[in-house]
C-alpha positions in Angstrom: 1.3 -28.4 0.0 3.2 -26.3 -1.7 2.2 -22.9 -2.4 3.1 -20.1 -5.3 2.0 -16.2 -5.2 1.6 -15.0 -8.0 0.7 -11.1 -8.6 -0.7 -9.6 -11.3 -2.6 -13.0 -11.8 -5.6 -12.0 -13.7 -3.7 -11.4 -17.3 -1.2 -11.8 -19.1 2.6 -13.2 -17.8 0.7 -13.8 -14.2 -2.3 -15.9 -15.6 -0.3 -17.6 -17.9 2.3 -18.6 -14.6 -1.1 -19.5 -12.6 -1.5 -22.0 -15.5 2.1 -23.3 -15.7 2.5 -23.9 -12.0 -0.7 -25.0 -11.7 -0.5 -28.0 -14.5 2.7 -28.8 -12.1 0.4 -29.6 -9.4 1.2 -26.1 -6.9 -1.6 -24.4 -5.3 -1.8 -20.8 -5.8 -2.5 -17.3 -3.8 -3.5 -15.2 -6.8 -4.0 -11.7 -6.7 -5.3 -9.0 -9.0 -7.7 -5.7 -8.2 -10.3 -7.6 -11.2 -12.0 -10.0 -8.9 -14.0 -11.3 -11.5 -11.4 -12.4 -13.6 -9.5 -14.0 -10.7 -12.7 -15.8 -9.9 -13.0 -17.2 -13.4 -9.8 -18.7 -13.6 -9.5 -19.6 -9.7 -12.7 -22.2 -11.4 -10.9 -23.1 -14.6 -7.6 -24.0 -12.5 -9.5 -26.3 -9.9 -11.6 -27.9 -12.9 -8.4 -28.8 -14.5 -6.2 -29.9 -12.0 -5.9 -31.2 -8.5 -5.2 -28.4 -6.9 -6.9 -25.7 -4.8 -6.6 -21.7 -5.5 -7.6 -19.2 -3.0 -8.0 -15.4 -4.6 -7.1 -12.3 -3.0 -8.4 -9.2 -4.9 -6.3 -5.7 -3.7 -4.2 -3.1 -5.5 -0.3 -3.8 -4.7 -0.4 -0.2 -4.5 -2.4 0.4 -1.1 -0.2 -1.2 1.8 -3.2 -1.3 4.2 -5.0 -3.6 1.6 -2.3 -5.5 1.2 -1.5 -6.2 5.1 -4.9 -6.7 5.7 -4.8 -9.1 2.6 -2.0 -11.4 4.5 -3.5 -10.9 8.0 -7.0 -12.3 6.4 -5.0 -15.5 5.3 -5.9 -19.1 6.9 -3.4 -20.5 8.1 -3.3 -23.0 5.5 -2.0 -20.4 3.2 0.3 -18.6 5.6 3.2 -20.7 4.5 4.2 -19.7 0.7 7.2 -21.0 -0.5 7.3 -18.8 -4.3 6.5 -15.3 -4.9 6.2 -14.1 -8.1 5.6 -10.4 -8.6 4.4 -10.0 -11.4 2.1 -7.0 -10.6 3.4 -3.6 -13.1 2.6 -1.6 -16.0 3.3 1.2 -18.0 1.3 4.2 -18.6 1.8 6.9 -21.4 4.4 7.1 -23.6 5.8 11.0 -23.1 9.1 12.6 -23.2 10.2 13.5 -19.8 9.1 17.1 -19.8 5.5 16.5 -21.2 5.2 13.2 -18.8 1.7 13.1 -16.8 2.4 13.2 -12.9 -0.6 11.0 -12.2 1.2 8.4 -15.0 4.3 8.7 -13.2 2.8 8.1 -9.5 1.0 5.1 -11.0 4.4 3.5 -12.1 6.2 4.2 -9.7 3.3 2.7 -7.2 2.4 -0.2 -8.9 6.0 -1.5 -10.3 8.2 -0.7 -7.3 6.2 0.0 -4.1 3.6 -2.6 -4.8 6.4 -5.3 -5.0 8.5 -3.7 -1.7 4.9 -3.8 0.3 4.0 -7.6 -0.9 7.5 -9.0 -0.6 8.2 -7.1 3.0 5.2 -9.0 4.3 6.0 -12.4 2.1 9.3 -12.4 3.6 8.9 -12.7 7.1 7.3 -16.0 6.9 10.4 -17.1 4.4 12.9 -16.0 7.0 11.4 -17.6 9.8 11.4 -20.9 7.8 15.0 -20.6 5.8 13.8 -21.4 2.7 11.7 -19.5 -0.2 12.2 -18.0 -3.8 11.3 -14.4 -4.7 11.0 -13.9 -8.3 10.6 -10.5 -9.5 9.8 -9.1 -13.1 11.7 -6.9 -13.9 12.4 -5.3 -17.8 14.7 -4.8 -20.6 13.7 -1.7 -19.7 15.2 -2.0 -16.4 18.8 -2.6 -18.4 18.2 0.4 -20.9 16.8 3.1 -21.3 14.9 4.5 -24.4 13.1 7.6 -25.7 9.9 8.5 -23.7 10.2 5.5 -21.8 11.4 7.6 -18.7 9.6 6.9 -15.8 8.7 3.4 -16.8 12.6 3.0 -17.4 13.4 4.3 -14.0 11.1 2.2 -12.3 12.1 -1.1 -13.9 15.7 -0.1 -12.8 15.0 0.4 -9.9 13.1 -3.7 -9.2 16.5 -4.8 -11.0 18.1 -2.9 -8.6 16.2 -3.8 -5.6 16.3 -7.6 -6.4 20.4 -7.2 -6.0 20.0 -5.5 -2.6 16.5 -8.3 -1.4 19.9 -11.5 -2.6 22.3 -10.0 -0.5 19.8 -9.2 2.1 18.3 -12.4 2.2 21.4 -14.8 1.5 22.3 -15.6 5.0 18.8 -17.3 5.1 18.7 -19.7 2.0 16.2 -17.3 0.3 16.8 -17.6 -3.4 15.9 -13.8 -5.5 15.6 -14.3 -9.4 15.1 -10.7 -11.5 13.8 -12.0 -14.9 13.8 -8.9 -17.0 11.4 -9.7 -20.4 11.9 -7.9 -23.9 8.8 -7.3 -26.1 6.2 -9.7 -25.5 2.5 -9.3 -26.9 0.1 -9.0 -23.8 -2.1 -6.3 -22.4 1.0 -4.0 -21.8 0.7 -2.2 -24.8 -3.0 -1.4 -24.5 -2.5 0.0 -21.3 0.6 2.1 -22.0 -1.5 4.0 -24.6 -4.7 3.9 -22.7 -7.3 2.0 -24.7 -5.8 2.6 -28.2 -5.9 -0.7 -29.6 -4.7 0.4 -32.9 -1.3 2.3 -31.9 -1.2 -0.8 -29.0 -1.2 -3.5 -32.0 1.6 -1.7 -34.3 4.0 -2.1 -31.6 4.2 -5.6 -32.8 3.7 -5.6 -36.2 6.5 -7.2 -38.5 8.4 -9.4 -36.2 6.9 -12.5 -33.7 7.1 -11.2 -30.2 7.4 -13.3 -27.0 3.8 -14.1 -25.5 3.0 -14.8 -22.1 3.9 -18.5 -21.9 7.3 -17.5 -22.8 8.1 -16.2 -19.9 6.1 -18.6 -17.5 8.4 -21.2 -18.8 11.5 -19.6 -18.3 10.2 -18.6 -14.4 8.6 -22.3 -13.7 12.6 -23.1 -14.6 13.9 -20.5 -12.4 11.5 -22.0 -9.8 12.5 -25.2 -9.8 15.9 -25.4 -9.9 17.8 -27.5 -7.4 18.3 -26.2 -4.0 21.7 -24.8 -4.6 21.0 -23.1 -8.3 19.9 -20.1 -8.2 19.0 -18.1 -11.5 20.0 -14.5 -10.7 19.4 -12.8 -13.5 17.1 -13.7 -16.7 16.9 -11.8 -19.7 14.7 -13.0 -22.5 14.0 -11.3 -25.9 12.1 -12.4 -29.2 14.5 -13.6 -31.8 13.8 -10.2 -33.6 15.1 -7.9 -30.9 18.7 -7.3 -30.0 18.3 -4.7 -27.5 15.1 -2.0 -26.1 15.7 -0.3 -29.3 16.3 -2.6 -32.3 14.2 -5.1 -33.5 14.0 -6.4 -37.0 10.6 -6.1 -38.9 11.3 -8.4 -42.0 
């Protein structure tokens, strides 16, 4: 069988890849640190299609989950040929010198480290077999920078960044690395950035269509499955509206 996992799985761009490889007919590792919710779509996905879905609930952030996670696996599962890493977020929206240390730690954790830990473990098994896809989600924000999007800014940087180094790394062993770097898309993003404020969350995308989650599944079910010498190396999608991190059109 072929198998896809996806972080980050329980909202958002991650559920909404579950769904797309899953209608394709791949069974999926999906992980998330809200149980329930992987739970209640690991049911909808089996109901729906032919295809079996085994959850793992830990925070990318804590390596010893995550190892433990992966040593936990049945064999069945051991052998994944996509990772998506999907897990990130950002939290506050400060200039530098008023930023929150604890918002900072959590960026930095979750976006960056949480992908290194996943993928070093992921990877093994790849290597061993010469074959497998990494796809990592990046940012427009990991292009640009803009004001009081600091940290978040750095650490999206720093995945584009690291998915250069993880191709040249890998290339010697027919591992494919795709960094698809999204623009403004209307998810739970904007909720968490300003922490519960549904209201300044929703005027971030008021005036102007932004890209929703399926957007972006589509464009990394392409990436995925490309022929065996195409590689998509870098992906940058934006609604029609927006021209860079800074200028969109509100007609």
């Amino acid at each position: 069988m072929s198998i896809v996992l996806i972080t980050g799985a329980s909202s958002g761009f991650g559920k909404a890849c579950a769904k797309q490889f899953a209608a394709a007919g791949y069974d999926l590792l999906l992980n998330a640190r809200r149980a329930d919710r992987l739970e209640a779509l690991k049911t909808e996905l089996e109901s729906a299609y032919p295809i079996k879905v085994y959850t793992m609930p830990f925070d990318v952030r804590d390596n010893s989950a995550v190892e433990a996670a992966f040593n936990a696996l049945p064999e069945a599962w051991t052998q994944i040929d996509i990772l998506i890493n999907n897990a990130g977020l950002a939290v506050g929206r400060d200039a530098f010198q008023d930023g929150d240390l604890a918002d900072w730690e959590t960026m930095i954790d979750t976006n960056l480290k949480g992908l290194m830990y996943v993928s070093k473990v992921v990877v093994k098994g790849m290597i061993t077999r010469k074959a497998g896809h990494i796809i990592n989600v990046s940012s427009v924000a990991g292009q640009e920078v803009y004001p009081q999007g600091n940290l978040y800014c750095a650490s999206k940087h720093a995945v584009t960044a690291l998915s250069k180094g993880m191709r040249m790394d890998l290339l010697p062993y027919g591992i494919k690395v795709t960094n698809v770097s999204p623009g403004l898309a209307e998810t739970e993003f904007s909720i968490v950035r300003f922490k519960g404020d549904t209201e300044k969350a929703a005027k971030v995308y008021e005036g102007f269509e932004a890209l929703k989650p399926e957007d972006i599944a589509d464009v990394i079910f392409f990436a995925a499955t490309r022929p065996a010498h195409v590689n998509l190396e870098e992906i940058t999608i934006l609604p029609t509206a927006q021209s860079d991190s800074r200028t969109v059109f509100k007609g």
